[in-house]
VEXGUBA-656718 format. One line per field, with one value per residue (C-alpha): x, z, y; residue number from 1. Coordinates in steps of 0.5 Angstrom, whole numbers, plus 500, padded with zeros to 3 digits. Example, Ala and Ser with C-alpha at 12.3 -4.5 7.8 and 13.67 -1.06 7.14 Angstrom:
<drenkols>
u <- 525_527 $
w <- 516_514 $
v <- 491_498 $
fike <- 1_2 $
</drenkols>
This chain:
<drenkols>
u <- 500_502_506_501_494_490_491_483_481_477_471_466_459_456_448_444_438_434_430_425_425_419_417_408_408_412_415_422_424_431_432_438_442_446_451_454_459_458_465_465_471_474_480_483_477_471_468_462_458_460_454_457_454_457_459_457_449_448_443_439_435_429_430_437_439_439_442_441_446_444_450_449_441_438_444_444_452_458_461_468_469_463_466_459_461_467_464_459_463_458_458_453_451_444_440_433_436_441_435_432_438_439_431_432_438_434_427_433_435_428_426_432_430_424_426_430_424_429_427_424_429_429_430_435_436_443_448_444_438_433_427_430_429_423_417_416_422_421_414_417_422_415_412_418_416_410_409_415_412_406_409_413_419_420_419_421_425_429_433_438_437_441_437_436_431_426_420_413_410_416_416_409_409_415_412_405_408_411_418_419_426_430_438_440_447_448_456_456_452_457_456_462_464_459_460_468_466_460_455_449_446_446_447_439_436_440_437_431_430_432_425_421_424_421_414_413_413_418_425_431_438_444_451_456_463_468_475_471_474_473_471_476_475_472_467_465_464_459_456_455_452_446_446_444_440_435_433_436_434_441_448_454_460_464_471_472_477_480_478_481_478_474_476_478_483_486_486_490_495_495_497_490_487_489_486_485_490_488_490_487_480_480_481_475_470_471_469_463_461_461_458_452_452_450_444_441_443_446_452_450_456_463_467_466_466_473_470_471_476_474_480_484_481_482_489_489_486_484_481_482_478_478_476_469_473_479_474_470_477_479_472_472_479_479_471_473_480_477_471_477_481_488_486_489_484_484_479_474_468_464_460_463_461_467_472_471_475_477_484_485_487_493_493_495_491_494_500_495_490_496_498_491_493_489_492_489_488_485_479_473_469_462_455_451_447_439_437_436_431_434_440_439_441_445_449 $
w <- 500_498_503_506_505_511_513_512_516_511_514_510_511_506_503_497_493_488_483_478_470_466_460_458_459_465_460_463_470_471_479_479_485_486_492_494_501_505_506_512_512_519_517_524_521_522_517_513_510_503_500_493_489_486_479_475_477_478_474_475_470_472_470_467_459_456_449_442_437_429_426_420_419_416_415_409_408_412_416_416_424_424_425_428_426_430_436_437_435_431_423_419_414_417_413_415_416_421_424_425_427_433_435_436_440_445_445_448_453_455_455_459_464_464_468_473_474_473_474_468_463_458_451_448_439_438_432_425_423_428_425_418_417_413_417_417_421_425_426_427_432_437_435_439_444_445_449_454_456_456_462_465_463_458_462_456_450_446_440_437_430_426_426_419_419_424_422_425_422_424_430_432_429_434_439_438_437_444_444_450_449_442_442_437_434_433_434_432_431_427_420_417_422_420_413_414_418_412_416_410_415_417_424_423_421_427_432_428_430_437_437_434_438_444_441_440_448_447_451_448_449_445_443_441_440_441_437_430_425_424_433_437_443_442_437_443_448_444_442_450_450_445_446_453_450_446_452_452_458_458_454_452_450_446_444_437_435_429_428_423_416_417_412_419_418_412_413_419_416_412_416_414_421_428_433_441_446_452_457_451_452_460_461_455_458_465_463_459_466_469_464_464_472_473_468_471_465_467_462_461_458_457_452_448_452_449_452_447_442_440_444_438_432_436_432_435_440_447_449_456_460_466_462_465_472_470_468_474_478_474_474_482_483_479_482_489_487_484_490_495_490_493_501_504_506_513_511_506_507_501_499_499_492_490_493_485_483_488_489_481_477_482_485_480_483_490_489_487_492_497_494_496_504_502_503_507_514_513_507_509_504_508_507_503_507_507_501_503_498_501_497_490_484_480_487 $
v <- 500_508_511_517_512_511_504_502_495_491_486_483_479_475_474_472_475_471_472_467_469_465_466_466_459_457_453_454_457_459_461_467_467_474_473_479_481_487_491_495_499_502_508_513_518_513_508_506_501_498_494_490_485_480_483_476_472_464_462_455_452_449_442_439_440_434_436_434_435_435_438_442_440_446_450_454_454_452_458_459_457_452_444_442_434_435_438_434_428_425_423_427_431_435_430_427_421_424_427_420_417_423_422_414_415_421_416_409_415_417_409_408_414_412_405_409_413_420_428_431_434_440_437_442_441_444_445_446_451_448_453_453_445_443_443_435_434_439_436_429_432_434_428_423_427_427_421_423_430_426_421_427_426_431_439_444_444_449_450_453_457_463_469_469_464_465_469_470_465_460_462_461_454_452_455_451_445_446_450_455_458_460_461_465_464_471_472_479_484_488_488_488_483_479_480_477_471_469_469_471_477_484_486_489_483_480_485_484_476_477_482_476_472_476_478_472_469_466_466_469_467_470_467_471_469_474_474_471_475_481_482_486_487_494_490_485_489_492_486_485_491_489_483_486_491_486_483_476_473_469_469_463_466_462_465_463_456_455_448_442_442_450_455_458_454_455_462_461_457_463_468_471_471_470_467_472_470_466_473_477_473_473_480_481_475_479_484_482_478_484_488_483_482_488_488_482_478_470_468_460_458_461_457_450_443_440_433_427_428_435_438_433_438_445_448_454_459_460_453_452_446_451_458_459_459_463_468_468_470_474_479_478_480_487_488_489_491_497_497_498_504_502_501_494_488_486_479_478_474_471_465_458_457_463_455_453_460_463_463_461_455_451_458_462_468_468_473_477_477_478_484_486_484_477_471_463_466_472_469_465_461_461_457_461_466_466_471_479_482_489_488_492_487_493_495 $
fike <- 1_2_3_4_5_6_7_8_9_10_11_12_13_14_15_16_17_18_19_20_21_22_23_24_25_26_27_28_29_30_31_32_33_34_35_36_37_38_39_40_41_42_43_44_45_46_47_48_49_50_51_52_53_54_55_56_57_58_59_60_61_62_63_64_65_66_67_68_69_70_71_72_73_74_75_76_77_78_79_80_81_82_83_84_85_86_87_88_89_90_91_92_93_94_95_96_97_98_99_100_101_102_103_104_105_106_107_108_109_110_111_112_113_114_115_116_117_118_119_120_121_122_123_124_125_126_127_128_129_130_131_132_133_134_135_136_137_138_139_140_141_142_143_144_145_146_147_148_149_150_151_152_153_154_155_156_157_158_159_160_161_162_163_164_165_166_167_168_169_170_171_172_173_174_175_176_177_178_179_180_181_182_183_184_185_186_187_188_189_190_191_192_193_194_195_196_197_198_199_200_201_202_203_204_205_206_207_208_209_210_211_212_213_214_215_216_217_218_219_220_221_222_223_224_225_226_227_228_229_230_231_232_233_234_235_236_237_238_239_240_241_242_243_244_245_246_247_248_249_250_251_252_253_254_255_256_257_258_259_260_261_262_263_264_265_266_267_268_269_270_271_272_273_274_275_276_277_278_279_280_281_282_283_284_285_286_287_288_289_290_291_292_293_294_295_296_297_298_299_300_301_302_303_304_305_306_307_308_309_310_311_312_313_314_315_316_317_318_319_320_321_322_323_324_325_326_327_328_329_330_331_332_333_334_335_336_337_338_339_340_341_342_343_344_345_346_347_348_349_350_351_352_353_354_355_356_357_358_359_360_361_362_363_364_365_366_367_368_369_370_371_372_373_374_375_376_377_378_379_380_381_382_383_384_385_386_387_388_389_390_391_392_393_394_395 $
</drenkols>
């Protein structure tokens, strides 16, 4: 600490808010937890109270997600960064005899969890165009479906689908047939981000489909990646900022990876692209999460699983097991660095679901933490608290 400060004591209680999000039908819930420690700082002058929020919500499905990957099924084109096949590390081409063979494997899942009399689940339709395929398949998909909603063991289901292929007409019919959320694989609001990336919209029409999404009762969630070409820093974080402003109810960020067999690729053997660094991404996703905490905005996902033999595809760009953690950590540690404005810490006490992050990957974020006066002794991880409505969700 400068020479000349006041020497502050630092000590800090725990509590918790929470809050339900539903959409018209109550299809899906999510339970939003906000955490937040109370600083109180003590100087020679006399102290105060700091009351600090979390910078970041927790947020809770109703039901466990239960995933259905049908790579490229109703894409238009192949992106430049896409390798679904890889990822979801099946073999197909998005025909209507994948789909098929996706539907059998879901109802042997739903016949096994049915024997064991498992909680219901939310049967989520990933990878492809969900919205763009043709209507028989989107009908068949529901129609597998059917008999398991029915027997309770399906609660919910959403999709995933490009903003260029949802209309009011679409929409209302996915919403008939029982779709609650739409998940809109936006990446960029920036045209000319868009425009490099081959994306075949514009960043009106991008914002256009997240207000269809929304006027027709259905919940929004917005994926956008950071580092895709033509996105900088300044480029995401004003995609942050409109994602926030057309009202996703969540987001997942996902950093963009040059995978084998993209034209990604080829572009960065190239020399023609570079991907964003794993320092350039934490620093940019942290403040993203905090950005989108202090709107009361969840962030569902921050990077790709790498489960299975994906990690085995990835050439280049900021891929890390841990990277949702690492985030988090870096978010916090600046978020009370810059609440404190270069007084040292006495002790910090914060809820023990901060264990998993805390102190950093092999506890990279303990020389920082000391600097601040923050150290095993004087930090405590406690249970969570009962909830407090009084603590305002902005801070």
């Amino acid at each position: 600490m400068e020479a000349g400060v006041a020497r502050m004591k630092l000590s800090c209680e725990s509590g918790a808010q929470h809050a339900c999000n539903y959409t018209e039908t109550h299809a899906h819930r999510q339970e939003i937890f906000l955490g937040y420690v109370i600083i109180t700082l003590q100087s020679f002058g006399g102290g105060g109270n700091l009351r600090v929020p979390f910078p970041w919500l927790r947020a809770r499905a109703a039901y466990p997600v239960l995933p259905v990957f049908l790579p490229f099924a109703g894409c238009p084109a192949r992106c430049v960064f896409c390798a679904q096949d890889k990822q979801a590390s099946v073999e197909a081409r998005g025909t209507e005899e994948d789909v098929a063979r996706a539907l059998d494997v879901l109802c042997a899942i739903f016949e096994e969890r049915a024997a064991r009399q498992t909680e219901a689940v939310e049967v989520a339709f990933f990878g492809g165009t969900f919205s763009a395929q043709p209507e028989k398949i989107q009908e068949a998909c529901f129609a597998r479906l059917r008999p398991w909603r029915e027997r309770g063991l399906v609660a919910a289901v959403r999709c995933s689908t490009r903003p260029d292929a949802v209309s009011v007409g679409r929409l209302a019919r996915l919403k008939a047939l029982g779709l609650g959320t739409v998940e809109l694989g936006i990446q960029s609001f920036s045209s000319r981000a868009l425009s490099e990336a081959q994306r075949g919209y514009t960043s009106e029409q991008a914002v256009e489909a997240c207000t269809l999404v929304r006027e027709a009762g259905l919940a929004l969630g917005v994926q956008l990646m950071p580092g895709m070409p033509g996105v900088d820093a300044a480029v995401f974080q004003a995609d942050m900022a409109q994602g926030l402003a057309v009202g996703a109810a969540f987001l997942r960020l996902y950093p963009c990876l040059v995978l084998e067999g993209t034209g990604l690729a080829r572009a960065w053997r190239a020399g023609i692209y570079a991907p964003w660094s794993l320092e350039q991404t934490v620093r940019e996703l942290a403040l993203a999460l905090l950005a989108a905490g202090r709107a009361g905005v969840p962030i569902i996902r921050m990077g790709l699983p790498l489960g299975g033999s994906f990690a085995s595809h990835i050439l280049a760009g900021p891929a890390h097991p841990a990277l949702g953690a690492i985030v988090q950590a870096e978010a916090l540690y600046h978020y009370i660095y810059d609440h404190l404005a270069g007084r040292g810490a006495a002790a910090l006490r914060l809820p023990r679901s901060c264990r998993g992050f805390f102190w950093g990957e092999r506890g990279g974020m303990r020389e920082r933490w000391a600097a601040l006066g923050l150290h095993r002794g004087n930090v405590v991880l406690e249970e969570e608290p009962p909830c407090d409505a009084s603590v305002p969700l902005h801070g």
